[in-house]
N, C-alpha and C positions, 0 to 999 in steps of 0.2 A: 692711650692705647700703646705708644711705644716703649712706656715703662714696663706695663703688662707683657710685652714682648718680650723687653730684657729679664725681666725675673726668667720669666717661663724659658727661655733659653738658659737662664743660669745653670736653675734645677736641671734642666736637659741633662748640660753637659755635667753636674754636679752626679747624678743618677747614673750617666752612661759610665763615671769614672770610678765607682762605687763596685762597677758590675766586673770589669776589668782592670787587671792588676796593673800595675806599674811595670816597667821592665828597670830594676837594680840598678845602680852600680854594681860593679867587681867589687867585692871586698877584696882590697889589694891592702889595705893596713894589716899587721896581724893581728887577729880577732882574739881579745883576751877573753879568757871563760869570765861568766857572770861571778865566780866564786872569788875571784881576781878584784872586781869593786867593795871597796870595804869603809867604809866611814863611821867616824868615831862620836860619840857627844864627848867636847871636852871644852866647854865655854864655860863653866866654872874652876876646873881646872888652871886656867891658864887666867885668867882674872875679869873674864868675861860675868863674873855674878851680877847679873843685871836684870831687873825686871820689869817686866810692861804694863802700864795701869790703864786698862778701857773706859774708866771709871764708871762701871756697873752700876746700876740706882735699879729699883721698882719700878722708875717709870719708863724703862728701857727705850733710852735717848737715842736715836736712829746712829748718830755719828758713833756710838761708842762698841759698834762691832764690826765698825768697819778699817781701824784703824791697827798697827802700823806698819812702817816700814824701816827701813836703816842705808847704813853705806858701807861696804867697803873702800875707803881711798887714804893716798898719802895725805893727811893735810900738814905735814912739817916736810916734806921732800927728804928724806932720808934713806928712802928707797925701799922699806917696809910698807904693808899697807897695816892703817889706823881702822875704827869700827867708828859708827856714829850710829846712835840706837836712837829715834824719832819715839818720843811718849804723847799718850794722852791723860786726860784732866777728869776730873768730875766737871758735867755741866751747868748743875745745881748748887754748886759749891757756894759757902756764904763768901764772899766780898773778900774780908779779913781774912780767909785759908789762902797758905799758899799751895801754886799747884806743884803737882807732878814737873819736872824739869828733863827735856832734852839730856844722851848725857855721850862724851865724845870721851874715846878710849885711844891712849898711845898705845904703838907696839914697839917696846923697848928692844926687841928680836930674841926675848925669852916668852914676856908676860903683856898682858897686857893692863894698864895704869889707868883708871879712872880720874880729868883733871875738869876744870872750868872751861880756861882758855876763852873766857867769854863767848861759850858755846852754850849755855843750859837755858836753852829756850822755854819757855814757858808757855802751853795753849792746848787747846784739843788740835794734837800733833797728826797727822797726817802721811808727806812722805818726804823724799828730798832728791835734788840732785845737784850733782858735784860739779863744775867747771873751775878754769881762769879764767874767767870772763872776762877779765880787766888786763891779763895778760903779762901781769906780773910776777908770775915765776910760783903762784902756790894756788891751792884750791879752793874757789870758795864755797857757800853751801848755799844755797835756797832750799828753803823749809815751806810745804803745803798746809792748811791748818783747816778746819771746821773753824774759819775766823780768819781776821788778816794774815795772810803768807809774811813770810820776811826773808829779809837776803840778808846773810854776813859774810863781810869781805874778811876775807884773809891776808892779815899784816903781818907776815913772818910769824906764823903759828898763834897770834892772838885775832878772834873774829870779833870785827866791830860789826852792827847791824844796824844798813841803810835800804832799808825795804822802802821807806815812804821816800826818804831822797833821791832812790834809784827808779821808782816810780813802779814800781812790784809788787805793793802791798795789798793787794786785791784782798775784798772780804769776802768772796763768796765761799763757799764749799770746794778748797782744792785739795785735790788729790794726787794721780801721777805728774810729773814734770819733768821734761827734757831741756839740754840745751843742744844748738846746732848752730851751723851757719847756714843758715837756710836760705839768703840771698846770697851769699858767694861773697861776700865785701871784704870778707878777710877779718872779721869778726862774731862770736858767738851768744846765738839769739835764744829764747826761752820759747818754750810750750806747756800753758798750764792747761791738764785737766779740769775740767769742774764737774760737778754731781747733778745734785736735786737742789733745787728751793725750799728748805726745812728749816723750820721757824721750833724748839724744842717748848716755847711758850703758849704755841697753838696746841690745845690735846684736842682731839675731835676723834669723838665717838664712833665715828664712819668710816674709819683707816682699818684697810684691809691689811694683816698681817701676813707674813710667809706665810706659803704653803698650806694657804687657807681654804683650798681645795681637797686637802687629805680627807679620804675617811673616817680615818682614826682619831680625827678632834672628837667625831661623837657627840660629844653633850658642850656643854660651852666651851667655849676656844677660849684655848690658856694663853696667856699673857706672853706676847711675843713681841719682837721687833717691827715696824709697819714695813710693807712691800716698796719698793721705790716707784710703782705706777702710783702708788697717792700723793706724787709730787710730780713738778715740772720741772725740767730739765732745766741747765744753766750752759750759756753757750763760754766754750773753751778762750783761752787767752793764747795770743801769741805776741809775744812782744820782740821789738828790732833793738839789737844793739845799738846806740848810734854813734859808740866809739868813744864817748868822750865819758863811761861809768853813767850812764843815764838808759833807759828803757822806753820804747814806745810804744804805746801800745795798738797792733796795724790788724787787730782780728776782724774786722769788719771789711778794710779797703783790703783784708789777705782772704777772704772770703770763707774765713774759718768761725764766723761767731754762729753757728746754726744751735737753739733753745734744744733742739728737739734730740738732741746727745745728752748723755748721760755719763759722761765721761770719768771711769777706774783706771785705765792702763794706756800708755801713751809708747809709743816707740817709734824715732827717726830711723830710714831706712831707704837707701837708693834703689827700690825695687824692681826697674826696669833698667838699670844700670846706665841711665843717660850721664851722669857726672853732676844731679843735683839731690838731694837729699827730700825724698817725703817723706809723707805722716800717717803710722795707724793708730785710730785710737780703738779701744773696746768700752763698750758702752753697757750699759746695766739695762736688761729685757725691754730694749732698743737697737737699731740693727746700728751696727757697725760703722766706722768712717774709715776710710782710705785717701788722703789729699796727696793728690798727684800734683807736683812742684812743675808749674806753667812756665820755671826759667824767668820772672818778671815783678817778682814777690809776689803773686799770685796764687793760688792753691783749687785745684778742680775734685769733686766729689767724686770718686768713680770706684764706691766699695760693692756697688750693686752692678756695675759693669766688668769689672775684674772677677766680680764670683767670692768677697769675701765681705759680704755686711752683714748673710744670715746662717745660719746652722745647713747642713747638708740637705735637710727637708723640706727648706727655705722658712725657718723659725726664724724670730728673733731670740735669742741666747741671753743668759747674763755675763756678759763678759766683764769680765775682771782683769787678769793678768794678760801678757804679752809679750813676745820677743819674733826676732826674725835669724833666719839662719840656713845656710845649704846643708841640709841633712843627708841629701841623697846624692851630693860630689855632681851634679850637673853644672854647676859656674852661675845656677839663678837662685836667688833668695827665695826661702820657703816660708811659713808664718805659724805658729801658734797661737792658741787662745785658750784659754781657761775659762770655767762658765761652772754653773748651778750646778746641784746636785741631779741626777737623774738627765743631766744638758752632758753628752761626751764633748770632752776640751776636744776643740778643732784644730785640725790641721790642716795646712791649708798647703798644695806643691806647685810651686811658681813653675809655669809653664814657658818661660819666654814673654807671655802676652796674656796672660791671663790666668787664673789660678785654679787648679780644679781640689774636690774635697778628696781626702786623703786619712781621713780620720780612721776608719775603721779597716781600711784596706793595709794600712802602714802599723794598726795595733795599737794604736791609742784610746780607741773610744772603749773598749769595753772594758778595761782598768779603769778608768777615769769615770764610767758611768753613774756607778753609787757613794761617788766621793764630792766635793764640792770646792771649789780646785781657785787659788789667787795666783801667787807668785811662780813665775814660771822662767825658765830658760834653756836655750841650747849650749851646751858646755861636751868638752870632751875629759871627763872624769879618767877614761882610762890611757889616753895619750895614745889611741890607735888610729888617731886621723881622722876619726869622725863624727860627728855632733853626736850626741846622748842627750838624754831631756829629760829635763825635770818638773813638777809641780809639788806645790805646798797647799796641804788641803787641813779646813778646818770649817765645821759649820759655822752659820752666820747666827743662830740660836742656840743660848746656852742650856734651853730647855728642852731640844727637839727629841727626845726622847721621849717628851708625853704626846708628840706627836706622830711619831715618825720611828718605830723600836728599830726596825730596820740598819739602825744611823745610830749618828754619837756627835759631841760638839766637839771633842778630840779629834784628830783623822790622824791616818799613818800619809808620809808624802810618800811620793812615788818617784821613782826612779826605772826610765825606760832606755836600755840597752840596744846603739844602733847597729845591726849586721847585715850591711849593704845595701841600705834602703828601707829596712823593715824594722819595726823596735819591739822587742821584749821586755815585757815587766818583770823585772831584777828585784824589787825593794828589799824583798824578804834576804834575797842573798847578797844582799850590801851592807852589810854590818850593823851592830846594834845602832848606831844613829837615827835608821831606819825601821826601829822596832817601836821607837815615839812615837806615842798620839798626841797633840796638839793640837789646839785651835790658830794653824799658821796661818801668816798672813803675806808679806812681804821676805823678798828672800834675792840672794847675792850671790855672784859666786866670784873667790880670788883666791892667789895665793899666798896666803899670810904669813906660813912658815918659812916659804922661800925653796921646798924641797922640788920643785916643778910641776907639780899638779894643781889644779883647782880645787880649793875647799869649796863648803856651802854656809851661809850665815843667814839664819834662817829667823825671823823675827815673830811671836807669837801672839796672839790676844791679852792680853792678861795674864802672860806666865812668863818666864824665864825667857832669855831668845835663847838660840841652839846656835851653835858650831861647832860643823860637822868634819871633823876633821879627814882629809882623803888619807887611808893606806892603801892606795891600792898595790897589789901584790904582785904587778907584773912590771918585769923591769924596760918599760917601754922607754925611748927616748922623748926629747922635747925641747921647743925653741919657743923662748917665747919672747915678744916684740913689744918695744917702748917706741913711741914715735914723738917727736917733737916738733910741729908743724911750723913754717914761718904766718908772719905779720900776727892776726891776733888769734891765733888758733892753737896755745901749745905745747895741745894733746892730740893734735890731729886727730881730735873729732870726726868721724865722717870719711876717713879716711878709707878704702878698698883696696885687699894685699891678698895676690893672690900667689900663693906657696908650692912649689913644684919638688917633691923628691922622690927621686925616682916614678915609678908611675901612679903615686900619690899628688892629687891637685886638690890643694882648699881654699877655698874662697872666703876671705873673713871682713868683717868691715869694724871699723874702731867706735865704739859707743861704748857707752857705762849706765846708762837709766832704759829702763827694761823690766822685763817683772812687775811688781805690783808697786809702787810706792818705792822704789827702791834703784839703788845704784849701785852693778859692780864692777870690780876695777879697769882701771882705763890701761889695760895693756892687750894684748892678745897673748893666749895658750897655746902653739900649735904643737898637736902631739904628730909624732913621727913612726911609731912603732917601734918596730926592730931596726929600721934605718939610721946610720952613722951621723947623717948631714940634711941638711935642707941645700938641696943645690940651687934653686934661686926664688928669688922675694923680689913680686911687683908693687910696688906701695903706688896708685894714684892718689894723690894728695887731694883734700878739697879745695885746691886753690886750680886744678885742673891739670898740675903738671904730675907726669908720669917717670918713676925715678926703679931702676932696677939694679939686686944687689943679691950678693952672694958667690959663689956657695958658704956657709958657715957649719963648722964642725956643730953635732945634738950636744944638749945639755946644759945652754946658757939662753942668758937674755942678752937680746942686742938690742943697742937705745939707735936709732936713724934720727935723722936731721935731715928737714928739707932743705936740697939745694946743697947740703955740705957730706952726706955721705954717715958711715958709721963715728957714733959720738965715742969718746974715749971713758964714758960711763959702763960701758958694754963689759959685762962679767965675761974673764977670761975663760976659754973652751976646760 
């Protein structure tokens, strides 16, 4: 009965917030015109020719349309960011072929270099995320698979892989993955997603496909991908650092190993702002998880108490992708979610204490409704101080067209423009990047050029990946922040910086794995507008201490150091 009470108050308040708008922010950034965002395809251009193998068969093997993802990150520390493009395999493959290979890209600060570097993993690839887990000064990778994960340390630009030594090797079906410090020890811990329990040697006749309620099948149902309800869930991993390059694995005494998640999209995030780090995950047409950090390595369920486990109507959703972010300049983290076709990606607006639906009142849902949406993020493409958000859309059927005329397995992604609160959908006047249709999947955002904006790197099905290069056309300012945490944190993970210029306040927190499969870079963007300077920057550290700095003149990166102030890496004004 009391569960029945909390839903029905969910929906309450989820309807009452529906009916009544929001009250703004000021737009106090200056508000560039939509004509102003302009992004480029230029990933073959620059030496990005790279392409993604699903590996497609007749017998349309569940894993191979749900895959991949990538990385923006340093992995040689040279202060540009590198790419790392996750592939997948044929699952039928005979023995003797080899497969598809992982493949890691330098960026020389012209081109980008295709190299080994004992990175060319081999599997049905999945997705990745970046840390120094070990604290040694460079990034390593952990890789998700349809098969054992694997972790490669990084030894001064060459990656050995110690998945089974490090005790990470999990077989199941992993997907998103995060790293954090999730107990505070001054070390950084892991979170795997997992999927369904799919066996590609079990065929059974009685697997209900996608959208196998359409009309429009008619006469027999054409050969499609199976639905994720003819499988059972796989309960999520989290694993403890224990300091010494070893992994534990604490999902059950951390009270995260629940069967009944279906876990795509994963993302750490202090959303109550206590000084510890929780967890959303988004789950496939299962409702949602929220672990609320008990402070004790413990973890409490509370996606159906806060108001984010089901769709605004109280559905369960296909959720897919994920990020968090103050879009609306209140100082509390907001939520996205990507989901199905005909499902609008959700928005979720952190209330303080609880979160109410925000999806169609803020302009997102009726863009998003006939698309079917993975990789997602909050990013400020145009430097005017306030998140902008994006989704990477592509169906999950390469056929749905005999189902479904309406649609396409290509999609155009979307790009939604924020003006105080509210978002408008830009795609169309965002430049030809945005005129792509693909089957995207997992998607990043950095800045690779170095010119102060965030690009996008956008990873496909079975095609090409994209990068998107930013022009955008207004000449806003921009500071963007490197942090370097003490003991074993140091990227200041987890870290919350809140930025003051003039009557511009942004609230931003330091993560890199977000979106679908995917990780982007571990620095912050803060656009400034028209404004000269950032007058000051709170960084609370994840080690709990609180360190404040500034003013610094726009238009550089500054590197901070906990406990010792601005590093001398910091690009001159």
């Amino acid at each position: 009965m009391l569960v029945f009470f909390v839903c029905l108050l969910g929906l309450a308040c989820n309807s009452a917030e529906e009916i009544t708008p929001p009250t703004p922010r000021p737009h106090t950034a200056s508000t560039a015109s939509a004509s102003s965002l302009r992004f480029v395809e230029v990933a073959s251009a620059v030496g990005l020719a790279w392409q993604h193998e699903n590996g497609r068969s007749p017998q349309r093997y569940f894993p191979e349309t749900m895959g991949g993802g990538g990385a923006f990150f340093d992995y040689d520390g040279d202060g540009d960011l590198d790419v790392y493009a996750v592939n997948g395999a044929f699952i039928a493959a005979a023995p003797q072929d080899e497969a598809p290979a992982n493949q890691l890209f330098r960026n020389d600060g012209q081109r980008f270099v295709a190299l080994a570097a004992g990175a060319a993993h081999r599997g049905v690839g999945m997705g990745v995320a970046t840390a120094d887990y070990d604290s040694d000064g460079d990034l390593d990778l952990y890789l998700t698979n349809f098969g054992p994960n694997a972790l490669f340390r990084n030894d001064d630009g060459h990656f050995v892989a110690i998945g089974r030594q490090a005790g990470v090797a999990d077989a199941h079906w992993g997907t998103s993955c995060a790293f954090a410090d999730y107990d505070r020890d001054g070390d950084l811990d892991l979170y795997v997603a997992n999927y369904v329990a799919y066996d590609p040697a079990v065929a059974r006749a009685d697997q209900v496909p996608y959208m196998a309620g359409y009309e429009s099948y008619g006469g027999p149902t054409p050969v499609g991908y199976p639905h994720p309800d003819n499988f059972q869930g796989q309960a999520d991993l989290l694993y403890r650092n224990d300091g010494a390059g070893h992994f534990v694995d604490v999902s059950a005494e951390a009270g995260i190993a629940d069967a009944s998640g279906k876990g795509l999209g994963v993302v750490f995030a202090d959303y109550d702002n206590d000084g510890w780090p929780d967890i959303y995950v988004a789950n496939d047409a299962v409702r949602n998880f929220l672990y609320h950090n008990s402070h004790d390595r413990t973890f409490a369920e509370r996606a159906g108490l806060m108001g984010v486990a089901y769709g605004q109507d109280g559905q369960q959703e296909a959720g897919m992708g994920v990020d968090w972010g103050d879009y609306n300049g209140d100082g509390v983290l907001d939520l996205t979610v990507t989901n199905f076709q005909a499902e609008p990606n959700a928005l979720y607006r952190g209330e303080g204490g609880f979160f109410s639906v925000a999806t169609f009142v803020a302009g997102v849902g009726l863009p998003s409704l006939p698309l079917l949406g993975f990789g997602t993020q909050f990013f400020d493409p145009d430097l005017d101080g306030d998140l902008d958000l994006f989704a990477a859309n592509g169906h999950v059927l390469d056929n749905v067209r005999d189902i479904d005329q309406s649609t396409s397995y290509g999609q155009r992604n979307l790009l939604f423009r924020n003006d105080g609160g509210r978002f408008a959908e830009v795609s169309a006047l965002a430049g030809p990047g945005f005129a792509l249709e693909r089957g995207s999947r997992g998607s990043a955002t950095g800045d690779y050029d170095g010119d102060g904006d965030p690009d996008l790197l956008v990873f496909n099905s079975g095609q090409p990946l994209s990068l998107l290069r930013n022009d955008h056309g207004d000449a806003n300012h921009w500071i963007t922040i490197q942090l370097a945490g003490a003991n074993g944190n140091p990227n200041g993970i987890g870290a919350r910086l809140t930025a003051t210029s003039g009557n511009l306040v942004q609230t931003r927190e330091m993560r890199g794995s977000r979106s679908y499969l995917s990780q982007s870079q571990l620095r912050i963007c803060l656009g400034l507008g028209k404004r000269p300077q950032l007058d000051a920057l709170e960084v609370r550290w994840p080690s709990g201490r609180v360190e404040r700095f500034g003013p610094f003149a726009a238009d550089q990166t500054i590197a901070l150091v906990e406990g010792e102030g601005i590093s001398a890496a910091s690009d001159p004004p």
